[in-house]
VEXMARDO-837578 format. One record per residue: residue number from 1; residue in three letters; x, y, z of N, C-alpha, C in turn. Coordinates in steps of 0.1 Angstrom, whole numbers, plus 5000, padded with zeros to 4 digits. Layout:
# VEXMARDO-837578
{rec NUM, 'ALA', {X, Y, Z}, {X, Y, Z}, {X, Y, Z}}
...
***
This chain:
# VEXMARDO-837578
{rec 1, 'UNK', {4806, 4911, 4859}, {4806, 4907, 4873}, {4820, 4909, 4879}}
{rec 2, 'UNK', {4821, 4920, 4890}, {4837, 4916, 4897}, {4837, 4904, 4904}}
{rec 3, 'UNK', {4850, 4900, 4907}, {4855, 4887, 4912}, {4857, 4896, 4926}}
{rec 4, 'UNK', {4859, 4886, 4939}, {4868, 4886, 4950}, {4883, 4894, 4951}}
{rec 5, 'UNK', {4878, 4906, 4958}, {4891, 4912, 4960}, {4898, 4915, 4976}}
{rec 6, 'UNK', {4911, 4914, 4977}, {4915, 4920, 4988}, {4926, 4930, 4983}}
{rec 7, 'UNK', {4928, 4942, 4998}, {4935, 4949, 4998}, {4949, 4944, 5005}}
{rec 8, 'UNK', {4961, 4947, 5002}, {4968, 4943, 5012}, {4975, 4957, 5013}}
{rec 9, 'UNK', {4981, 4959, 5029}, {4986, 4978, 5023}, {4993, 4976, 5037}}
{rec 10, 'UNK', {5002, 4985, 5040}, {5011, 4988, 5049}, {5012, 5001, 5054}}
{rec 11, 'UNK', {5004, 5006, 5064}, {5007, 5022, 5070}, {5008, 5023, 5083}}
{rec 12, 'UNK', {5018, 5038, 5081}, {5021, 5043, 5095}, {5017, 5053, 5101}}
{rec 13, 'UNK', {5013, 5048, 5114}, {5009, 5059, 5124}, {5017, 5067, 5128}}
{rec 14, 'UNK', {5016, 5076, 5140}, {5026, 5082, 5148}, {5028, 5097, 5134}}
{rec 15, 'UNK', {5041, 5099, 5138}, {5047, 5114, 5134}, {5050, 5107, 5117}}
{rec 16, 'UNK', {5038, 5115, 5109}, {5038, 5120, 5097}, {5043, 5130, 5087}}
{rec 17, 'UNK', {5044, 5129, 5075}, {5052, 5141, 5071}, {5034, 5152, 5069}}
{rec 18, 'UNK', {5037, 5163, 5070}, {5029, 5172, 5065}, {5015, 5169, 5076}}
{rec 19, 'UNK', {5011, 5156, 5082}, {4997, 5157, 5086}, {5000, 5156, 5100}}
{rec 20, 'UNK', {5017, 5154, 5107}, {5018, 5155, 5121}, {5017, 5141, 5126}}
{rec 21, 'UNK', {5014, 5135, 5137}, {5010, 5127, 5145}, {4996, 5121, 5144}}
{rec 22, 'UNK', {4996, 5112, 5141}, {4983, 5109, 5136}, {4982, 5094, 5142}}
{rec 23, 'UNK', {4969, 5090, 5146}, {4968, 5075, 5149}, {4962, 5063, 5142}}
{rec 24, 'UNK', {4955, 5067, 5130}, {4952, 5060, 5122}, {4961, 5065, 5105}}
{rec 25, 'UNK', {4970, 5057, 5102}, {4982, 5059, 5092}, {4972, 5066, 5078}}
{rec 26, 'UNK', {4980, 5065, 5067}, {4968, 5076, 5059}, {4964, 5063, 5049}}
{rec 27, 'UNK', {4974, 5053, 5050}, {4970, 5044, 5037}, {4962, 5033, 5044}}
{rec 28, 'UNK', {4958, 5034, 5054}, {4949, 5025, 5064}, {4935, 5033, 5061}}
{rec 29, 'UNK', {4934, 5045, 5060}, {4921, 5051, 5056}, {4925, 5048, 5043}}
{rec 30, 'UNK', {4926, 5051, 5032}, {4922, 5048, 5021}, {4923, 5034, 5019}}
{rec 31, 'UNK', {4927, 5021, 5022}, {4923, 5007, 5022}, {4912, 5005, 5024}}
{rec 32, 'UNK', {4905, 5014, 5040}, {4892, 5011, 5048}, {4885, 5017, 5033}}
{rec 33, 'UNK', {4881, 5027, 5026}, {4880, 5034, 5015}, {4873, 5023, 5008}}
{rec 34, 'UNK', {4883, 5016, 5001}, {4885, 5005, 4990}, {4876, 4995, 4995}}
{rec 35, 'UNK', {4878, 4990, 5007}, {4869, 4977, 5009}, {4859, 4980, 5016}}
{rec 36, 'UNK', {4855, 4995, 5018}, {4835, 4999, 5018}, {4830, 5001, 5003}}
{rec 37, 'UNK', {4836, 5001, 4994}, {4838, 5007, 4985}, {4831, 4992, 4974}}
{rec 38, 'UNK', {4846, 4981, 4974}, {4840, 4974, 4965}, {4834, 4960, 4974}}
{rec 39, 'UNK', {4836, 4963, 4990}, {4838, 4947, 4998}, {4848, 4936, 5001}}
{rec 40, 'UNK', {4861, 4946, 4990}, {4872, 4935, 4994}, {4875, 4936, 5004}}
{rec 41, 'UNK', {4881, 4922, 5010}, {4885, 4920, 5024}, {4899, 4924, 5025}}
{rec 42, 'UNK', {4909, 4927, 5037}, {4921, 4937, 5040}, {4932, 4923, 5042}}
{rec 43, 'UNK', {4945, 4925, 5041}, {4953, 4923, 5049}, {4964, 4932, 5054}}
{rec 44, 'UNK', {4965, 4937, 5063}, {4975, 4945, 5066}, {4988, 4940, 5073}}
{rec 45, 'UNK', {4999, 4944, 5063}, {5009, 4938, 5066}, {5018, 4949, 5082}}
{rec 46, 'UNK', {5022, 4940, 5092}, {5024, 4948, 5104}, {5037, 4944, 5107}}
{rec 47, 'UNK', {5044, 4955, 5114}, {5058, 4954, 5118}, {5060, 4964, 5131}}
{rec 48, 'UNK', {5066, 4961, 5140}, {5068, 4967, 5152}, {5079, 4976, 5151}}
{rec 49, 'UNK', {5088, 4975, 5134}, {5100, 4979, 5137}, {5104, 5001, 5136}}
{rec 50, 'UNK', {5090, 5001, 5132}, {5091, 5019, 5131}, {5078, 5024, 5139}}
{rec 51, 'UNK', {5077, 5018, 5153}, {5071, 5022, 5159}, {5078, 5037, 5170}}
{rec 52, 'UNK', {5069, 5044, 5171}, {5070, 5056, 5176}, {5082, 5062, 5174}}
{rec 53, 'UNK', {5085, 5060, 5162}, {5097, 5069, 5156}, {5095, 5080, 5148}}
{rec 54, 'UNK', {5102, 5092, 5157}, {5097, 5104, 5149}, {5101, 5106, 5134}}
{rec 55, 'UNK', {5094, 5110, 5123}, {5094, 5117, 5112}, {5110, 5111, 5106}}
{rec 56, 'UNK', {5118, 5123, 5106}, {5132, 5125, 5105}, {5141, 5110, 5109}}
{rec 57, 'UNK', {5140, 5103, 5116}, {5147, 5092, 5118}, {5140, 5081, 5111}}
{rec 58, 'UNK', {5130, 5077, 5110}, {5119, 5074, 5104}, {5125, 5072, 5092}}
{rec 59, 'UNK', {5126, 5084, 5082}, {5127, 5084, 5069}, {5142, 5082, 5069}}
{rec 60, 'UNK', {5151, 5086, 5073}, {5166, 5081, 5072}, {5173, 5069, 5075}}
{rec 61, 'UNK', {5159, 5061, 5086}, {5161, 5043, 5080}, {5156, 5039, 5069}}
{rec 62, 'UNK', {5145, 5044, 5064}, {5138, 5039, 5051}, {5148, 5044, 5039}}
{rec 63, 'UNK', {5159, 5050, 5040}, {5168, 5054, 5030}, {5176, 5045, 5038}}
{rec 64, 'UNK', {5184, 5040, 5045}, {5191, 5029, 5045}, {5188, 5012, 5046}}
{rec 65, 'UNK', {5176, 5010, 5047}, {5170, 4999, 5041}, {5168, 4996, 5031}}
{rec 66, 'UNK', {5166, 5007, 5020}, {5164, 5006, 5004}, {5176, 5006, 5003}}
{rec 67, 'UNK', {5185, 5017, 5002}, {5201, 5014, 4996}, {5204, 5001, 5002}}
{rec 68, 'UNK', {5204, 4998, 5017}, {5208, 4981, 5016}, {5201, 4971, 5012}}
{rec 69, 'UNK', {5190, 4972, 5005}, {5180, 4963, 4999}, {5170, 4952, 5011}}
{rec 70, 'UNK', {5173, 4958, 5020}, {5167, 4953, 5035}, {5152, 4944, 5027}}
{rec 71, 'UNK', {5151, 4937, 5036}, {5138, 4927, 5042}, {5132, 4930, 5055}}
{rec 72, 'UNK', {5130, 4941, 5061}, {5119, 4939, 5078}, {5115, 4931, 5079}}
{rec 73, 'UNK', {5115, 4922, 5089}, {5104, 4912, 5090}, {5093, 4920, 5096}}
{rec 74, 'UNK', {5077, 4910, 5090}, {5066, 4915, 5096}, {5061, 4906, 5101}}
{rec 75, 'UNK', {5052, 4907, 5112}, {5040, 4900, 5118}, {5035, 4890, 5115}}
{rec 76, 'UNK', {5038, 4877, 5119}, {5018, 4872, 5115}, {5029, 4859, 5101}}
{rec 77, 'UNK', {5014, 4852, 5094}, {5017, 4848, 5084}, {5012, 4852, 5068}}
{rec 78, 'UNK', {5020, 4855, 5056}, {5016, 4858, 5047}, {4995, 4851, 5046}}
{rec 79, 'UNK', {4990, 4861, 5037}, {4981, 4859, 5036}, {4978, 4847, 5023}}
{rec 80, 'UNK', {4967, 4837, 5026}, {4962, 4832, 5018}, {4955, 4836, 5003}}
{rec 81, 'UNK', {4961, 4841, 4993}, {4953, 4848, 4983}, {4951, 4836, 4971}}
{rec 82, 'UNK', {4946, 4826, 4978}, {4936, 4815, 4965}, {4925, 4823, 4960}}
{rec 83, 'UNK', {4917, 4825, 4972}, {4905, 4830, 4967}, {4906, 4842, 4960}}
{rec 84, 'UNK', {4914, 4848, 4955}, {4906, 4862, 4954}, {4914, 4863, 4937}}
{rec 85, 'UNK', {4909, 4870, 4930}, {4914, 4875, 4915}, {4917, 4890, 4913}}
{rec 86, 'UNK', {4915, 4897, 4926}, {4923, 4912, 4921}, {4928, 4916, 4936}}
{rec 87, 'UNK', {4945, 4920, 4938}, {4948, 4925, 4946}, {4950, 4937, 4944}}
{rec 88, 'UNK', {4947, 4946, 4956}, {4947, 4962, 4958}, {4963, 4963, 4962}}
{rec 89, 'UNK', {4973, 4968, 4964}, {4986, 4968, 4968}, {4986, 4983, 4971}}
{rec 90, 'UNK', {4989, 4985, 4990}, {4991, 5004, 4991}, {4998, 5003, 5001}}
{rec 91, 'UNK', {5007, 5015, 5002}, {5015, 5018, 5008}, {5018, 5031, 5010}}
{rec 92, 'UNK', {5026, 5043, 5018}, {5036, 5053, 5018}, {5042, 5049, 5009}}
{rec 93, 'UNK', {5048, 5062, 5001}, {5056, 5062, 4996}, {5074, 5068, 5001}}
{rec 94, 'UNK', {5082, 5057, 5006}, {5092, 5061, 5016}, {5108, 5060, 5002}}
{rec 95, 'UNK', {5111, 5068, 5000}, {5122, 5070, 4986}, {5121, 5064, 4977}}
{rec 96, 'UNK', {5106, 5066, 4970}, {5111, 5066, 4959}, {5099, 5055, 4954}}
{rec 97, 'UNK', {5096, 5045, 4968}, {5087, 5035, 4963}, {5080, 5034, 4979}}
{rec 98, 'UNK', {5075, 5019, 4975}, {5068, 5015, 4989}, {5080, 5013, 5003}}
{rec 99, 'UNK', {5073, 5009, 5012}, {5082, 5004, 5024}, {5091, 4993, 5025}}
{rec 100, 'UNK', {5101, 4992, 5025}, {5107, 4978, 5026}, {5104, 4966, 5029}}
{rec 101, 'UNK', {5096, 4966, 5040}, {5086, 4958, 5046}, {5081, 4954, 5041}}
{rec 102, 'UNK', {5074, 4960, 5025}, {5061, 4950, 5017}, {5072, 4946, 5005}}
{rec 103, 'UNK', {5083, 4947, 5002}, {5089, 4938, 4998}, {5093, 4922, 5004}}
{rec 104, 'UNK', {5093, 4924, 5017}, {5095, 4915, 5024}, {5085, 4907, 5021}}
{rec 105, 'UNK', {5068, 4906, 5022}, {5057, 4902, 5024}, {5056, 4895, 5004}}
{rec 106, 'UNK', {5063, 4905, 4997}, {5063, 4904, 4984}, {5070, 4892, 4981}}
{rec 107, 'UNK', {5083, 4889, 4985}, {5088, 4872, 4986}, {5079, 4863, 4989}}
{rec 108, 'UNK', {5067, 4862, 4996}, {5060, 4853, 5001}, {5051, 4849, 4997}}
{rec 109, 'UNK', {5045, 4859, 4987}, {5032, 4857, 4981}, {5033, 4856, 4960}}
{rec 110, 'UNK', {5027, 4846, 4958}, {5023, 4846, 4943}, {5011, 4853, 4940}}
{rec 111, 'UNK', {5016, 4864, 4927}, {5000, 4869, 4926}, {5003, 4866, 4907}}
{rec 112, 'UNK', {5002, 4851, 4902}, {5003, 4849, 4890}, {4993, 4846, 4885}}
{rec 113, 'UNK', {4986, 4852, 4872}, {4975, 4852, 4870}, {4963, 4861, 4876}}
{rec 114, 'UNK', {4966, 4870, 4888}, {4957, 4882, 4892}, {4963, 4894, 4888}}
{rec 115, 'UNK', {4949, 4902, 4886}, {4952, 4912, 4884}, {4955, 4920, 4900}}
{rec 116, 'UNK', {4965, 4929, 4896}, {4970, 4938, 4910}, {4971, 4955, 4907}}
{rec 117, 'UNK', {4964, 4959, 4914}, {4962, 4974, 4916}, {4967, 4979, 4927}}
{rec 118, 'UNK', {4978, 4988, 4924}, {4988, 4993, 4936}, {4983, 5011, 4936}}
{rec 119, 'UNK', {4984, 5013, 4947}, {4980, 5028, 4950}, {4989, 5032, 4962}}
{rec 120, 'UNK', {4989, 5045, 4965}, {4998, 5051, 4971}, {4990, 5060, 4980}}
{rec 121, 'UNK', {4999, 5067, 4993}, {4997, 5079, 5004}, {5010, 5082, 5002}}
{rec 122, 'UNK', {5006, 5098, 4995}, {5025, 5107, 4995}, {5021, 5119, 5000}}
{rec 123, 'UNK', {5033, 5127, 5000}, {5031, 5144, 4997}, {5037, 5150, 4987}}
{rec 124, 'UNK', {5039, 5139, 4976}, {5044, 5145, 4967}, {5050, 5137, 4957}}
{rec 125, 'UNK', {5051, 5125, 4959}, {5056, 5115, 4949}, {5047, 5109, 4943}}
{rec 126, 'UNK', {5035, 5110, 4944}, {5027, 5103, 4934}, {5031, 5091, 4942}}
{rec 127, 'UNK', {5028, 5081, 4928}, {5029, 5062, 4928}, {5044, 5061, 4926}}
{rec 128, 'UNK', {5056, 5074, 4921}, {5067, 5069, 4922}, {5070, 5055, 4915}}
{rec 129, 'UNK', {5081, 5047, 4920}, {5086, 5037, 4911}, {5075, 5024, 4915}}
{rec 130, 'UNK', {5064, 5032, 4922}, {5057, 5015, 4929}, {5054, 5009, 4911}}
{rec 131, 'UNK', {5047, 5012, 4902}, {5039, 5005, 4893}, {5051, 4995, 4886}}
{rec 132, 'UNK', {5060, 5002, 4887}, {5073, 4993, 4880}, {5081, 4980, 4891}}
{rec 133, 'UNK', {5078, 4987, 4904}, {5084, 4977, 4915}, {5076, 4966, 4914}}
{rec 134, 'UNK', {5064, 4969, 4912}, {5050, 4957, 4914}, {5053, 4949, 4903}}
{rec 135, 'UNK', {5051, 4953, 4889}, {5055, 4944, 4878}, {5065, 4940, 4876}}
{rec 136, 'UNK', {5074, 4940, 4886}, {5088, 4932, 4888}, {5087, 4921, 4895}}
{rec 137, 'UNK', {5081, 4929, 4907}, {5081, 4916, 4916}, {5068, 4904, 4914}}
{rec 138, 'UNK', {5060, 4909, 4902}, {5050, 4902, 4902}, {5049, 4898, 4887}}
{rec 139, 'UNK', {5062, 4896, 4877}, {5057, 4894, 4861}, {5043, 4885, 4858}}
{rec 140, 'UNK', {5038, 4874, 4864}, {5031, 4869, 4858}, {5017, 4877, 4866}}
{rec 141, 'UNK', {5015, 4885, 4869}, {5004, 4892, 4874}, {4999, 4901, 4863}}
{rec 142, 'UNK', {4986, 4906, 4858}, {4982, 4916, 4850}, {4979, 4933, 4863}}
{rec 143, 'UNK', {4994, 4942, 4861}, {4989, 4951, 4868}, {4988, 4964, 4862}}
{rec 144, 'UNK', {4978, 4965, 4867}, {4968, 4980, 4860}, {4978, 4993, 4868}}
{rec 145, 'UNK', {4970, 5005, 4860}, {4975, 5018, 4864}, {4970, 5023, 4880}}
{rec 146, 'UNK', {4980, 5025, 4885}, {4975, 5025, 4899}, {4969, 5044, 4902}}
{rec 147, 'UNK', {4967, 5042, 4919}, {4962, 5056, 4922}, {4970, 5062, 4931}}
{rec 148, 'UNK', {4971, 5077, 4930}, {4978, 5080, 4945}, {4970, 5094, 4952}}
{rec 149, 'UNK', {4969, 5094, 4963}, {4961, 5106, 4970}, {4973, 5113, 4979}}
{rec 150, 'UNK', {4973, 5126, 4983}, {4981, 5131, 4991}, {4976, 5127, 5002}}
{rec 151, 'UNK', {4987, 5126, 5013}, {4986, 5122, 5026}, {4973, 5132, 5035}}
{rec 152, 'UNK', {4976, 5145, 5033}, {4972, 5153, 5040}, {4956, 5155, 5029}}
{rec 153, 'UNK', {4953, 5148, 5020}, {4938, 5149, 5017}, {4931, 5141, 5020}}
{rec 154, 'UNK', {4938, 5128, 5023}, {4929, 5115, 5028}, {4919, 5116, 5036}}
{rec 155, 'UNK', {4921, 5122, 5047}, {4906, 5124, 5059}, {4897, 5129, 5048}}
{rec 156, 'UNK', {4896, 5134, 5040}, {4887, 5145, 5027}, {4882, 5139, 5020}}
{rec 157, 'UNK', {4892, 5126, 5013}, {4890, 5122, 4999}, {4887, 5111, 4997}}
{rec 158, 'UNK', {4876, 5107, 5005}, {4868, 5096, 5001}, {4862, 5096, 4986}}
{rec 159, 'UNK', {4857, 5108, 4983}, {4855, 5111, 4969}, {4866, 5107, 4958}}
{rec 160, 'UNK', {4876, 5112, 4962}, {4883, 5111, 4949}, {4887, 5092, 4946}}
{rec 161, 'UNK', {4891, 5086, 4963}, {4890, 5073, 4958}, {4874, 5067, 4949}}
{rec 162, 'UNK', {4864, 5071, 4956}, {4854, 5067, 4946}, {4854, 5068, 4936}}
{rec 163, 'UNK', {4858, 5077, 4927}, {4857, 5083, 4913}, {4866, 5074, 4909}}
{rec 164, 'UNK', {4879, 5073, 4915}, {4890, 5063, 4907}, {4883, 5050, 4909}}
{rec 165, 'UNK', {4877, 5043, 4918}, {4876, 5034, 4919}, {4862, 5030, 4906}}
{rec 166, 'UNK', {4853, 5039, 4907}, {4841, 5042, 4896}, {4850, 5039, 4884}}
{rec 167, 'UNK', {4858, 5044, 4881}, {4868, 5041, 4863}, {4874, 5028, 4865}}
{rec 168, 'UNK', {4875, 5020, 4878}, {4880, 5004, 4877}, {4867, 4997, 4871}}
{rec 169, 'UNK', {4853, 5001, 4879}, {4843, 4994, 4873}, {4834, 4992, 4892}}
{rec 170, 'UNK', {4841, 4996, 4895}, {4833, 4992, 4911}, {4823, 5007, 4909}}
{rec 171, 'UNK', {4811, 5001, 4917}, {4798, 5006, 4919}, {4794, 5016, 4933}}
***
């Protein structure tokens, strides 16, 4: 029997690498993916602060947020994760790892004793340092081998998340 799951994930609209301008982010489709998929419910972590920033400036704050080890504040209040026993964790991959911003969100939440599945939207980094970022920021968590899809296959690859998600045990 699976237990109660949510996704929690952070993506960006606007001027993307390789897919252009886009209005629905690419790790926002593959979340929506995950929870038709197994039913878990979403939280998406939101921030105003890289709105309608093109591409190139975009990524040259996300390289000076990580070297300064930045916190963005986001939106809203951290989510309640009593109920649930496996967190999905997704993001872009902006140098190297996820967005700064879900470090931020990552101070606020305990995930001790769940299992956490982190997955990614790149063009080319894979999951990068997320699997190692996660099991830092989360030691008492059990976290599995995560997924990553290219940005520019996501409109496509509903398939491929099924199949990955089919080897977690979801139906």
């Amino acid at each position: 029997m699976l237990l109660q799951s949510i996704v929690i994930f952070f993506s960006h609209a606007g001027d993307n690498y390789s897919v252009g301008n886009i209005e629905v982010g690419n790790t926002k489709i593959v979340a929506g993916y995950i929870s038709e998929i197994t039913g878990a419910d979403q939280y998406e972590i939101v921030t105003h602060k890289y709105d309608g920033m093109a591409y190139t400036p975009l990524i040259n704050l996300a390289r000076e947020e990580a070297g300064n080890g930045e916190f963005p504040p986001y939106e809203g209040e951290a989510p309640d994760l009593s109920g649930y026993d496996t967190v999905f964790i997704g993001g872009p991959i902006w140098w190297g790892t996820y967005p700064r911003v879900m470090f931020t969100l990552f101070r606020d939440i305990d995930l001790a004793g769940k299992t956490v599945i982190p997955f990614t939207t790149h063009e080319g980094s894979g999951l990068a340092s997320t699997v190692r970022d996660v099991k830092k920021a989360f030691p008492g968590a059990t976290v599995k081998d995560g997924f990553s899809i290219y940005g520019h296959e996501v409109r496509s690859g509903r398939a491929k998340v099924e199949k990955w998600l089919k080897g977690l045990g979801y139906e």
